[in-house]
C-alpha positions as CSV (number, residue, x, y, z in Angstrom):
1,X,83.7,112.3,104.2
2,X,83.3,109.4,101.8
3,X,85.5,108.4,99.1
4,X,85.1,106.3,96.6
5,X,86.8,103.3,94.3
6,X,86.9,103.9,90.2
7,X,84.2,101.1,90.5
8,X,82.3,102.0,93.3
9,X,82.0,105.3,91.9
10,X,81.0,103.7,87.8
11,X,78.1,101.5,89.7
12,X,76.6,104.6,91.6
13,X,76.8,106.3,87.6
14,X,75.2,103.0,86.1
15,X,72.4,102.7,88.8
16,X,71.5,106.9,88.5
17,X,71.0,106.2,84.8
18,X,68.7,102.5,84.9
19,X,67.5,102.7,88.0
20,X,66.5,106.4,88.2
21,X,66.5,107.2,84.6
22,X,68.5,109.7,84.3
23,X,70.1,110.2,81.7
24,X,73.7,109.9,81.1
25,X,73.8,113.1,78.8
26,X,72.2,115.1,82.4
27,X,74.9,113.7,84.4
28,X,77.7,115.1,81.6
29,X,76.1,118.2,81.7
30,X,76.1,118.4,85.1
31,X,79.9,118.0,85.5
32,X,80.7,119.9,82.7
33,X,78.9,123.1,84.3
34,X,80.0,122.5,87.9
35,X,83.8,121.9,86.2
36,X,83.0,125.4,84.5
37,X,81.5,127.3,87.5
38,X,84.7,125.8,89.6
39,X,87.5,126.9,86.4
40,X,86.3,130.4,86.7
41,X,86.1,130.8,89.9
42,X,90.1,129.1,90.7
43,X,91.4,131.3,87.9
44,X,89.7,134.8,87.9
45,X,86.9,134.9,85.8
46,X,89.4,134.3,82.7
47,X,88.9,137.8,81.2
48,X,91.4,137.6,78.2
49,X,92.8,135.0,79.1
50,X,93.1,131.6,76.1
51,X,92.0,128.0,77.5
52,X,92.7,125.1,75.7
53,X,90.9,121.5,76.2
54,X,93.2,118.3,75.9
55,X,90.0,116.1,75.6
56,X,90.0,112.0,75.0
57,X,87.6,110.6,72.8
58,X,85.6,108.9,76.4
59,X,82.9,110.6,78.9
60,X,85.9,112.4,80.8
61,X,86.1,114.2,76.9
62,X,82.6,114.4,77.0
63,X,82.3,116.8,80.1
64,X,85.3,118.5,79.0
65,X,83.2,119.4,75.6
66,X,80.4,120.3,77.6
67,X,82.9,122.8,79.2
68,X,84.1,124.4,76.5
69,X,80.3,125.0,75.3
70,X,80.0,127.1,78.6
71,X,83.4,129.1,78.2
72,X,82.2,129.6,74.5
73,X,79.1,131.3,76.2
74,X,81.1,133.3,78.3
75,X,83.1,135.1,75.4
76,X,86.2,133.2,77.0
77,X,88.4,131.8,74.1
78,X,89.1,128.2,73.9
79,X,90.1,125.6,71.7
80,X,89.1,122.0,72.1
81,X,92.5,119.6,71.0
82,X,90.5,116.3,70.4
83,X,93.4,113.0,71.3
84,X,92.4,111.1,67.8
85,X,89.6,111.5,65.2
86,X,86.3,112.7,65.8
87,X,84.7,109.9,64.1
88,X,86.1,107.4,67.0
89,X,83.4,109.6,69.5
90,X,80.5,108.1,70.7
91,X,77.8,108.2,72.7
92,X,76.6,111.2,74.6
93,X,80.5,112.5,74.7
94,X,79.7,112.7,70.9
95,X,76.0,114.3,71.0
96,X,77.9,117.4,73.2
97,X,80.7,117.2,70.5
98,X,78.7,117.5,67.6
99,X,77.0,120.2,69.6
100,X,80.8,122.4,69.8
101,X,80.7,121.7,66.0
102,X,77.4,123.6,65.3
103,X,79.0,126.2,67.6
104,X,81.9,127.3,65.7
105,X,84.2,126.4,69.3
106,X,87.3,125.6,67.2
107,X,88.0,121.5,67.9
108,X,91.9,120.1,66.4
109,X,92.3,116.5,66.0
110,X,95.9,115.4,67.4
111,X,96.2,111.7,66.2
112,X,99.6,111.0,66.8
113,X,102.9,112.3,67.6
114,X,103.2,114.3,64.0
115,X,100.3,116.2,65.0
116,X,101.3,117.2,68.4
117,X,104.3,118.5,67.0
118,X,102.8,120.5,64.6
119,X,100.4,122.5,67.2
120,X,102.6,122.9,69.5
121,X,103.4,126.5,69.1
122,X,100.0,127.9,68.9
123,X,99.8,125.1,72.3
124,X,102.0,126.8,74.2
125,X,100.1,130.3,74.3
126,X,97.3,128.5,75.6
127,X,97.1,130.3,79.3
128,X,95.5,128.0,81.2
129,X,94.5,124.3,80.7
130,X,91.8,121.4,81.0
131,X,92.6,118.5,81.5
132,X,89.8,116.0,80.6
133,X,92.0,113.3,78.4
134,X,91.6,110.5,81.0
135,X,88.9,109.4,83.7
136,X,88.7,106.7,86.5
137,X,89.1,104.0,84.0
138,X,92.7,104.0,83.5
139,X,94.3,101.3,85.1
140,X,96.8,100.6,82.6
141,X,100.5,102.1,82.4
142,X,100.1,105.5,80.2
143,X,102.5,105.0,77.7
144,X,103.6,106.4,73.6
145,X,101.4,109.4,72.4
146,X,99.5,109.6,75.6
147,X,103.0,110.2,77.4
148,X,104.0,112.6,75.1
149,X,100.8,114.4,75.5
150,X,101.1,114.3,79.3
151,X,105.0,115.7,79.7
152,X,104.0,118.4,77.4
153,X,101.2,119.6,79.5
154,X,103.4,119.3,82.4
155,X,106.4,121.1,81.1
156,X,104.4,123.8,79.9
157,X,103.9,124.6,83.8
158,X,100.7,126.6,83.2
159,X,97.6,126.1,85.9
160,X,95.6,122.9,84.9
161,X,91.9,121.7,86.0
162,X,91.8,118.5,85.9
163,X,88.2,116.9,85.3
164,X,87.0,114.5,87.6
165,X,90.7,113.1,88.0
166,X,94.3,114.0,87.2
167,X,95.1,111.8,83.7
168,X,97.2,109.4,84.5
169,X,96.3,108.8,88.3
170,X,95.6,105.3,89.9
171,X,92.3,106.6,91.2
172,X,92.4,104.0,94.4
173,X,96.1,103.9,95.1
174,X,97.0,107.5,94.3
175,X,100.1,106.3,92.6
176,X,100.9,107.7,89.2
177,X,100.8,105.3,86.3
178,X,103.9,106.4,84.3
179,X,103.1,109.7,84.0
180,X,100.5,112.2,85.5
181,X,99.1,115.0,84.8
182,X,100.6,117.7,87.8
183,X,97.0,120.1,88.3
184,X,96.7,123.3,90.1
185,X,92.4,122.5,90.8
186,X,90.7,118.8,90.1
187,X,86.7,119.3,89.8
188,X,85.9,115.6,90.8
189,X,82.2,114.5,90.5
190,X,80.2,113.8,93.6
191,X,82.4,111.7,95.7
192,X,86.3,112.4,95.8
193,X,88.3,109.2,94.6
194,X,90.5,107.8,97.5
195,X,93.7,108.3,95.5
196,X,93.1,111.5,94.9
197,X,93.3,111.9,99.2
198,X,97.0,109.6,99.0
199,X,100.7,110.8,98.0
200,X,101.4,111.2,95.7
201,X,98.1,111.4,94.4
202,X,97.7,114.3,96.4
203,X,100.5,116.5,94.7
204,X,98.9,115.7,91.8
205,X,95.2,116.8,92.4
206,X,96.0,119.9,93.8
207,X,93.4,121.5,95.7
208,X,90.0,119.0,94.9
209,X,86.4,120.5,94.2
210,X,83.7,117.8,94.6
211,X,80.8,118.8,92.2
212,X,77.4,117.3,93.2
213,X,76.0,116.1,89.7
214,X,72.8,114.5,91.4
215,X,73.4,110.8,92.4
216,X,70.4,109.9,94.2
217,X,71.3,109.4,97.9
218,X,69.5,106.3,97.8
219,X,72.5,104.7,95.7
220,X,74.9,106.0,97.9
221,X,73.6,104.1,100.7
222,X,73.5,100.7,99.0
223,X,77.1,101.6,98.0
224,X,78.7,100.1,101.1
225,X,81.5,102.4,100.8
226,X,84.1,101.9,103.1
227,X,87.0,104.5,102.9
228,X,87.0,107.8,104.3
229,X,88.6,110.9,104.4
230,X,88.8,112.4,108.7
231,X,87.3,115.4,108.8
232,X,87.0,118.4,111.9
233,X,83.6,117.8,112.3
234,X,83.8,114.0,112.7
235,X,86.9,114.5,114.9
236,X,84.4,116.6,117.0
237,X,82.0,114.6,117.1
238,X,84.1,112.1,118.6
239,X,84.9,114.2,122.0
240,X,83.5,113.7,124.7
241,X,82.5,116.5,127.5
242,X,84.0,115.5,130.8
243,X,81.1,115.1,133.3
244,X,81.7,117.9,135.9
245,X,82.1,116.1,139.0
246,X,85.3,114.0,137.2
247,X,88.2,113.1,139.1
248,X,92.0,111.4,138.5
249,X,89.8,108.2,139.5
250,X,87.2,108.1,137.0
251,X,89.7,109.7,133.9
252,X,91.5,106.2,133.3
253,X,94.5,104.5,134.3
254,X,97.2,104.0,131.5
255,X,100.1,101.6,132.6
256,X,103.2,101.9,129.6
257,X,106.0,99.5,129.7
258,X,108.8,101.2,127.5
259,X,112.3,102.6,127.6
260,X,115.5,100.6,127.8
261,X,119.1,101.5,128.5
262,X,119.8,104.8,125.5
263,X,115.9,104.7,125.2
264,X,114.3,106.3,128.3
265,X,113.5,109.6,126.2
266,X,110.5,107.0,124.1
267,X,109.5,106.2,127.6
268,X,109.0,109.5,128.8
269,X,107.2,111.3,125.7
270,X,104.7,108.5,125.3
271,X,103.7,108.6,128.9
272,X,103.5,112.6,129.1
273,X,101.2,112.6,125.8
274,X,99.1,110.4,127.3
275,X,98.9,112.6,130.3
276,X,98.2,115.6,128.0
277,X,95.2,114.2,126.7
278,X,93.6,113.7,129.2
279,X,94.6,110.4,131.2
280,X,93.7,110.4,134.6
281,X,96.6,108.5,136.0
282,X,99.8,106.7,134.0
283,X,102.1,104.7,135.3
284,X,105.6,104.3,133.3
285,X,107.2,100.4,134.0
286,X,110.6,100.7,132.7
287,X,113.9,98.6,133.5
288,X,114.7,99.8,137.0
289,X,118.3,101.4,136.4
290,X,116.0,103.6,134.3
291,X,113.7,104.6,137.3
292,X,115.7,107.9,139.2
293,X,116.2,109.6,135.9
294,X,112.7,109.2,135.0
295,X,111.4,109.7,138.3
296,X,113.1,113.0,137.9
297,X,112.3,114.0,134.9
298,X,108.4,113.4,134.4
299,X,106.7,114.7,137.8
300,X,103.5,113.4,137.1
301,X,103.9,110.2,136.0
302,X,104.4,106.8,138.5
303,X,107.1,104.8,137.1
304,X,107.6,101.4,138.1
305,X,110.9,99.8,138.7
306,X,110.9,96.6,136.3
307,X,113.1,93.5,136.7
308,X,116.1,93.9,133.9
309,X,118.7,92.0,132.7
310,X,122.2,92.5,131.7
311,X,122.3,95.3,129.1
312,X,119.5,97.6,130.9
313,X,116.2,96.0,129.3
314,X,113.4,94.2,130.5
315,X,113.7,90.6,132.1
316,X,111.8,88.0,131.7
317,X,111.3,87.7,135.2
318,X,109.4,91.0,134.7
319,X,106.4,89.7,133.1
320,X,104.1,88.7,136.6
321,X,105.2,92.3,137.9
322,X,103.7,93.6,134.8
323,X,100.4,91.7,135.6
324,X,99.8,92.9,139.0
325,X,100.7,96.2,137.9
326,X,97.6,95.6,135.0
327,X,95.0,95.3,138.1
328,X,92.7,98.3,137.7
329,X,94.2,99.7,134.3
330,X,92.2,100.6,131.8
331,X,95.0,101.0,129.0
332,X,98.3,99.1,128.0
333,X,101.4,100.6,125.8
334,X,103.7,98.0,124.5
335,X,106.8,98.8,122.7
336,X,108.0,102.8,122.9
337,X,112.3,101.8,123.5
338,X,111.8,98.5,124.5
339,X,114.7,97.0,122.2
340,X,114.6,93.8,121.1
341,X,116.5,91.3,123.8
342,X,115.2,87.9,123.9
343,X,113.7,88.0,127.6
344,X,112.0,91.6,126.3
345,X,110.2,89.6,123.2
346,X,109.1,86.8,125.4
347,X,107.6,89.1,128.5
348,X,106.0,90.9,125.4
349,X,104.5,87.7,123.2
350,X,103.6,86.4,126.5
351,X,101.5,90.1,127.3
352,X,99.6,89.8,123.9
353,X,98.2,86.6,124.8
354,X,96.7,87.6,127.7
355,X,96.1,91.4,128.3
356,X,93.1,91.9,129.8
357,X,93.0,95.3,128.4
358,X,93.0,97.3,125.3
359,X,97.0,97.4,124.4
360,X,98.5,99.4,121.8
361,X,101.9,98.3,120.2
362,X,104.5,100.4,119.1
363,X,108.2,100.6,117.9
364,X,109.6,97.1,119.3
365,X,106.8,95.9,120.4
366,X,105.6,95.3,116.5
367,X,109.2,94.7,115.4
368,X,109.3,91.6,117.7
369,X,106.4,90.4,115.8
370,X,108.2,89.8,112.9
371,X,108.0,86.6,111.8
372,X,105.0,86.1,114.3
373,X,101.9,87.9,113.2
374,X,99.9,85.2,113.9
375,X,99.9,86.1,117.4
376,X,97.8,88.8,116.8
377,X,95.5,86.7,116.1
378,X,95.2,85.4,119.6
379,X,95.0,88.6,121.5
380,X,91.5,88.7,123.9
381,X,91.0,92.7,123.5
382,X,91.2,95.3,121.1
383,X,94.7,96.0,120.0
384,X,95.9,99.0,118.4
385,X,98.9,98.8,116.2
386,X,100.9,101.7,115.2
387,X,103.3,100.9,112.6
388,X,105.7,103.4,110.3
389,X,106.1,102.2,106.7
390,X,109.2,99.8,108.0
391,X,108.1,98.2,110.5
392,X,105.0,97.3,108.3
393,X,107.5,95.9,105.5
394,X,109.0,93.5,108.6
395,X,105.1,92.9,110.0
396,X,104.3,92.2,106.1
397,X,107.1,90.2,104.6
398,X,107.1,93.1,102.1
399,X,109.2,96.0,100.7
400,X,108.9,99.6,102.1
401,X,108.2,100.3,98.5
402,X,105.7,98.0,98.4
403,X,103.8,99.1,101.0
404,X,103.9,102.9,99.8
405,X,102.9,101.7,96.8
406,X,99.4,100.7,98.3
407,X,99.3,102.2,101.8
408,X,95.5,101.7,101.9
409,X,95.0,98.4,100.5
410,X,98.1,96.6,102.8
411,X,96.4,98.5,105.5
412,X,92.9,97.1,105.2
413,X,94.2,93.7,104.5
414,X,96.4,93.7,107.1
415,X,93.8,95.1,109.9
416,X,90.8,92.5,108.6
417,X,93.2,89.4,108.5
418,X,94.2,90.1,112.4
419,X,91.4,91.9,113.6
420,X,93.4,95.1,114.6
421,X,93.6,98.5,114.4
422,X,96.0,99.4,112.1
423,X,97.6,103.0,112.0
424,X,99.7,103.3,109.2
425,X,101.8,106.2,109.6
426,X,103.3,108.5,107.3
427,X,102.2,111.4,105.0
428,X,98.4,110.8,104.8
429,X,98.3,108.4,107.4
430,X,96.1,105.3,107.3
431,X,93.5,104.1,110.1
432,X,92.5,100.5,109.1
433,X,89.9,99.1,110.9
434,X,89.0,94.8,111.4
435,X,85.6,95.7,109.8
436,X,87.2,96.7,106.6
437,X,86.6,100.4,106.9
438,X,89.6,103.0,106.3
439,X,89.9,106.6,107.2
440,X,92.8,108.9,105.5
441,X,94.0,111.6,107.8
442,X,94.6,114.7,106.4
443,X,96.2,116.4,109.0
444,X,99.9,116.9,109.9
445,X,102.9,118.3,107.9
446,X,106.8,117.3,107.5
447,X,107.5,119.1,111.2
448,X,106.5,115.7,112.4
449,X,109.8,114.0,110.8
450,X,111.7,114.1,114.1
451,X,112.4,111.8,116.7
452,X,110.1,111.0,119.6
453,X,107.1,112.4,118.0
454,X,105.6,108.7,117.1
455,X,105.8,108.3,120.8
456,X,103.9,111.1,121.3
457,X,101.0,109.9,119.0
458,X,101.0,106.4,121.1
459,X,100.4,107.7,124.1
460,X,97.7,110.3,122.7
461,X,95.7,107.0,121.5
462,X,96.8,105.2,124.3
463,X,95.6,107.8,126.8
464,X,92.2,108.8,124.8
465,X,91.5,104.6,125.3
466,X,91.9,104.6,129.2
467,X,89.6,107.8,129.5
468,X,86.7,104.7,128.1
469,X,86.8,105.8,123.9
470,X,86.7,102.6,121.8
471,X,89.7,101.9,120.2
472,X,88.7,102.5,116.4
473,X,87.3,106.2,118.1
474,X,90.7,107.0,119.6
475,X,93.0,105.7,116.7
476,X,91.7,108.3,114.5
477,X,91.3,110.5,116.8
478,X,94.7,110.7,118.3
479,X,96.1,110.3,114.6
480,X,94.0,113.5,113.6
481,X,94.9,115.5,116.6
482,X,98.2,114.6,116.5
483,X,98.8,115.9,113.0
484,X,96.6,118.8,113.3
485,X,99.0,120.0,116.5
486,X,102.2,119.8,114.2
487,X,100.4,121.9,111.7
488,X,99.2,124.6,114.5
489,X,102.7,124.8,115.3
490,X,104.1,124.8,111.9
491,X,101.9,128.1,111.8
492,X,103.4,129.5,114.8
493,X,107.1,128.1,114.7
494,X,108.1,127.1,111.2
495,X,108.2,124.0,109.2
496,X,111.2,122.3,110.9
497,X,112.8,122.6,114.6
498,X,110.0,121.7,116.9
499,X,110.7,118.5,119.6
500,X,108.7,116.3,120.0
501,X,108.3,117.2,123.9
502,X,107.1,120.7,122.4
503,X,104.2,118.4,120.2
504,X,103.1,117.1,123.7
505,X,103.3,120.4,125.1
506,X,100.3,121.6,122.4
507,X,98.0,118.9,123.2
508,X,95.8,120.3,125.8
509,X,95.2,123.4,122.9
510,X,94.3,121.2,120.2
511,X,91.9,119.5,122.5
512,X,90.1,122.7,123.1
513,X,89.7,123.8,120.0
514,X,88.4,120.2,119.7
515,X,86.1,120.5,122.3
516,X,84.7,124.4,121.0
517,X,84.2,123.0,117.5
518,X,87.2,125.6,116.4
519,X,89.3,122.9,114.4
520,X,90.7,124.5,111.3
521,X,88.5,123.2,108.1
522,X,90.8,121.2,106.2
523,X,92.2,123.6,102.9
524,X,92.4,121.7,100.0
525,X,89.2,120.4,100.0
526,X,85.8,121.4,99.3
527,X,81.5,120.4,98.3
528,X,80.3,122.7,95.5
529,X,76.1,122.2,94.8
């Protein structure tokens, strides 16, 4: 599913008006009635029931006056509260204004902070609210009256549409900008806006509409849009039958180095997910005072007894065992418990430059970059890189807050400077591809706040690129099936409790509901004609 910048989305409304000539009033009215069509259905019909209209004096207040002409000619009762004069309205948000006017629909000016106060009463019986005061435009800090205007609506803690976007919400970064508008429903207008599909932007938007108000595909196209939201059928489309005459041989062959001395348990979840999914054959390299409890504990697996050195970790004398064990692989892990000794770092820089096959780095692996991500730059294969928020502050030189504060945009910068694949984990985790292209995951669910399950989504990518799916393919793949597991079992189990062996334990159902087309559809999202 696409989504769409502020700007992207304002060139795709300027092009449907020159280039196709329709008019802007069409497109308003368009909105306006899908927004209508979308409040009634969210909120029962609204027999009896008073709306009220917090409208700005821009197009986002145009399509909320075009809503309240349509509630108007429902018998529903509502009361337009205009944020300044009428006077300071223009264009077609004026024509559908002037249009409430002939109408009787009862329009208030609130001008300033005196006003508010003095309609606040009568406000506050309102039962349900619109918000249209704000649209993609606002990239400023909402301050003074507007604020005011805002925390009222909020405090009043009655449902809210929002139109087109919560006011107050970066529309590409999902972050709020001050204050935001908290809705219940957002009727958003052909294409969702990325930061409505980002925390907290998500909280905010409640569950999101998409209204199709008629943008020629033909514009879309030319739009280059690059961020996307994962969806069941894309992940589906993604899988691939396994030819019937398959065997261990033709599945893939993952080799994962990981685990150190207090960190076999990384080791061993990584290379069991990886099995769960579907890899043919793994082999676990691990420090070799690690080997009889691993042996033991994971039947399937091969491990391989790795050169260490003092402390239980890997020696550098380790590093040409690790290439003769990379003969006939078709998959490398890097980093699941590796720790952080010097000899460890060196057999692992000295890996990146010359892995002969798709790698993907996680845990140490990408903390012993720090300082060094311009190694990435050298690597001869596709690399997969599976940071949480963190390690991407040490792989950055920024702040975790920083990077929260524009998951996306680090991620596709990040991703296109090193020509990686970047998976930004976290809530709403990002897949950041070299070409520039993003994909938001919506799956997954705070049962995934545990240790080990990270290793768990490693191997599931790691073991999806050994069975021959390119890289970009298995990222978001393993990231969405990975998510959409913890939320199966949230179903079944509860929100907390569940190991992370117990994840890997769920992969082989998630992948046949993959494979039958049964994924759930995704909740809090939806098309509307």
């Amino acid at each position: 599913m696409e989504l769409v910048s502020a700007w992207q989305m304002q060139q795709m409304d300027k092009k449907t008006i020159r280039d196709f000539g329709i008019p802007g009033m069409v497109l308003m009215e368009s909105a306006g009635r899908g927004a209508t069509r979308i409040l009634l259905e969210a909120f029962g019909g609204l027999s009896g029931r008073l709306v009220g209209i917090m409208a700005g004096r821009g197009n986002n207040g145009g399509d909320g006056f075009v809503m309240a002409r349509y509630l108007a000619c429902h018998q529903i009762p509502v009361v337009v509260y205009l944020l300044g004069d009428m006077t300071a309205v223009q264009g077609d948000a004026r024509t559908n204004l002037e249009i409430l006017s002939r109408m009787d629909v009862p329009i208030i000016e609130i001008r300033d902070q005196k006003d508010l106060l003095k309609h606040k009463s009568a406000m506050t019986h309102r039962d349900i609210w619109v918000d249209a005061i704000f649209g993609t435009g606002l990239n400023a800090e909402v301050t003074g009256f507007y604020r005011l205007v805002i925390e009222f609506i909020n405090k009043l803690e009655k449902p809210v549409l929002s139109v087109d976007i919560p006011s107050g919400l970066h529309p590409d970064t999902g972050q709020a900008l001050g204050v935001c508008i908290k809705a219940h429903v957002t009727a958003t207008f052909a294409y969702a806006k990325t930061g409505m599909l980002l925390y907290p932007g998500a909280d905010y938007a409640g569950r999101i509409e998409i209204v199709d108000i008629g943008i020629p595909p033909h514009i879309v196209r030319e739009a280059l849009i690059f961020n996307h939201l994962s969806t069941p059928d894309m992940i589906h489309d993604l899988y691939r039958i396994r030819p019937s005459d398959s065997h261990k041989g033709t599945a893939g062959h993952l080799l994962v180095v990981a685990g150190s001395r207090g960190k076999s348990g990384a080791a061993a979840l990584c290379a069991e997910a990886a099995m769960r999914i579907g890899a043919g054959l793994v082999t676990l390299g691990i420090p070799e005072s690690l080997d009889p409890v691993l042996e033991t504990l994971l039947k399937e697996v091969m491990t391989l007894p790795l050169s260490e050195s003092r402390g239980g970790v890997l020696a550098k004398s380790s590093l040409e065992e690790i290439r003769r064990a990379l003969t006939g692989k078709q998959g490398l892990v890097l980093g699941p418990g590796l720790g952080l000794d010097s000899q460890t770092v060196a057999v692992v820089h000295a890996l990146l430059r010359e892995c002969p096959v798709p790698v993907v780095l996680d845990a140490d692996a990408l903390n012993s970059m720090e300082g060094h991500t311009g190694r990435l730059k050298d690597m001869a294969t596709d690399s997969v890189l599976t940071p949480h928020p963190r390690e991407m502050a040490r792989l950055t030189g920024k702040t975790v807050e920083e990077i929260q504060k524009d998951r996306l945009g680090i991620a596709q910068a990040f991703a296109e400077k090193f020509k990686v694949h970047l998976v930004l984990k976290g809530a709403r985790t990002v897949v950041a591809h070299p070409d520039g292209s993003a994909y938001i995951n919506p799956t997954g669910n705070p049962l995934l706040a545990s240790g080990g399950t990270g290793d768990v989504l490693t191997g599931m990518i790691a073991g999806l690129i050994c069975q021959g799916y390119e890289a970009a393919h298995a990222a978001r793949m393993g990231v969405y099936l990975h998510g959409a597991v913890a939320d199966m079992l949230a179903k079944e189990r509860g929100p907390v409790g569940v190991l992370a062996s117990e994840l890997a334990v769920g992969i082989p159902r998630i992948m046949a509901m993959t494979a039958a087309c049964l994924l759930p559809p995704l909740p809090f999202i939806a098309h509307r004609l």
